[in-house]
N, C-alpha and C positions, 0 to 999 in steps of 0.2 A: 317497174324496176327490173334490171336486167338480171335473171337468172340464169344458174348454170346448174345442171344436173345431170349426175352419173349413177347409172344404178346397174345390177347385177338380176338375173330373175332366179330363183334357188326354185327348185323342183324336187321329184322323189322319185325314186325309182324303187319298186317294190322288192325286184329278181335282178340282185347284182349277179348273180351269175350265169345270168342270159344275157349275150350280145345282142341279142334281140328285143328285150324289154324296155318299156315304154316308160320314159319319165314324163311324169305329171306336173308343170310348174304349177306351186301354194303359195306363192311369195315374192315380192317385190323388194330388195333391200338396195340403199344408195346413198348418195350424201350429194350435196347442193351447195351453192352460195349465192346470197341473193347481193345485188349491188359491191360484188368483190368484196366484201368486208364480214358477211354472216357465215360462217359455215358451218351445217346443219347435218345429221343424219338422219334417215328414215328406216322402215319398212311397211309397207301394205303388204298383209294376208289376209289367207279364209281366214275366219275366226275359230271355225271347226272343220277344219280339211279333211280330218280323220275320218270322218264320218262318210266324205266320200271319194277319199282315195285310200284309205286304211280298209277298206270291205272284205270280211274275210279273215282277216289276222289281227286280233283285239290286240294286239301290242304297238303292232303301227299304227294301230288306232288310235289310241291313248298318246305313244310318243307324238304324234300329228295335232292330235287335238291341244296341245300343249304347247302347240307353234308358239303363238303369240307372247307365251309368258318367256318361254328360248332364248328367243330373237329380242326381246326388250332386256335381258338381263348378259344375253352374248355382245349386243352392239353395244350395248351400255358400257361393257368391261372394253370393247374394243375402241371405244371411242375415247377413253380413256385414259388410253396406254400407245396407240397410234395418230401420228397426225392426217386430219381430213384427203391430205393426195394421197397416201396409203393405205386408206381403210376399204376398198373394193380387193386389192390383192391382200388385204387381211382376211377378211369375207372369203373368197375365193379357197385361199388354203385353210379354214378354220371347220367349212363345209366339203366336205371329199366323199362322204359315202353317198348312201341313201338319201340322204337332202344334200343336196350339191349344188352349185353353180352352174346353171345351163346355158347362161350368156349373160355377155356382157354388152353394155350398149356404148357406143359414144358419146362423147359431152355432147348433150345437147341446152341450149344458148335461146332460151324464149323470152319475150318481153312480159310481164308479169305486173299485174297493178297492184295487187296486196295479197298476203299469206291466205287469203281464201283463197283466192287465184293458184297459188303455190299446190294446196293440197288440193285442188280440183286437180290442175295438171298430175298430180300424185294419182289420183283417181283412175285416170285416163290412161295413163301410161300401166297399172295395173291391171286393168281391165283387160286392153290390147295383150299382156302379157298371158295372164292366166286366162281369157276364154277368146284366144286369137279365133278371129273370121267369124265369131258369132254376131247374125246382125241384128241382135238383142241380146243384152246380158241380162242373164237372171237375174232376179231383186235380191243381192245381198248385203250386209253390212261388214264391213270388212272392219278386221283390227287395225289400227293407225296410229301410229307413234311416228311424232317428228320432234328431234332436240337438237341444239345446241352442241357445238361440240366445245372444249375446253380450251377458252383462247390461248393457251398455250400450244395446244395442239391442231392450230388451223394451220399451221406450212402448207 
């Protein structure tokens, strides 16, 4: 089945007020449609990124470690409230500080045989993101949330 998928990578940056500080992508967020008719939102993250990009400052700890429940109840309210071709520049401005939007990717158009296929490619496209040019990713289990968006709201 012919998919299409757009996603954003949201990352962290510890020292907004070093030009120099280093943002860490934790997260995959995007939306999809399989065979032009399904349109779908995700996000892949750590489960606990706090733990290791929070080191140091128990509050970004804790906010971090809370990714996954964030982003299941932010995309939930945005999916909502926006239709599927405006929920990346929803995304985009809803994330501005400290977890922000570090890129954005182009539709990308794969052939796809069934929704395992779908959240494999989730996977994949995750993994490239958060441990770019590693050529082994650590064994972890990441949070995954894929839904539905409200067919009213698939424009």
């Amino acid at each position: 089945m012919r998919t299409l998928i757009r996603y954003a990578v949201l990352s962290f940056c510890s020292e907004l007020t070093n030009p120099r500080g280093t943002s860490v992508p934790v997260a995959v967020v995007g939306t999809g449609s399989l065979a032009d008719r399904d349109n779908f939102w995700f996000f892949v993250s750590k489960s606990r990124p706090g733990d290791e990009v929070g080191k140091g400052d128990p509050f970004s700890t804790e906010i971090l470690n809370n990714l996954p429940s964030l982003l299941k109840q932010q995309l939930g309210e945005g999916s909502g409230s926006v239709p599927a071709d405006r929920f990346l520049s929803w995304i985009h401005d809803r994330f501005r500080n400290s977890l922000h939007v570090s890129s954005l990717s182009a539709p990308q158009e794969k052939e796809l045989g069934s929704f395992k296929e779908v959240v494999a490619e989730l996977g994949a496209i995750y993994e490239a993101a958060v441990y770019p040019g590693a050529p082994e990713q650590p064994f972890e289990i990441p949070s995954v949330e894929v839904r539905r968006f409200e067919p009213a709201l698939c424009g």
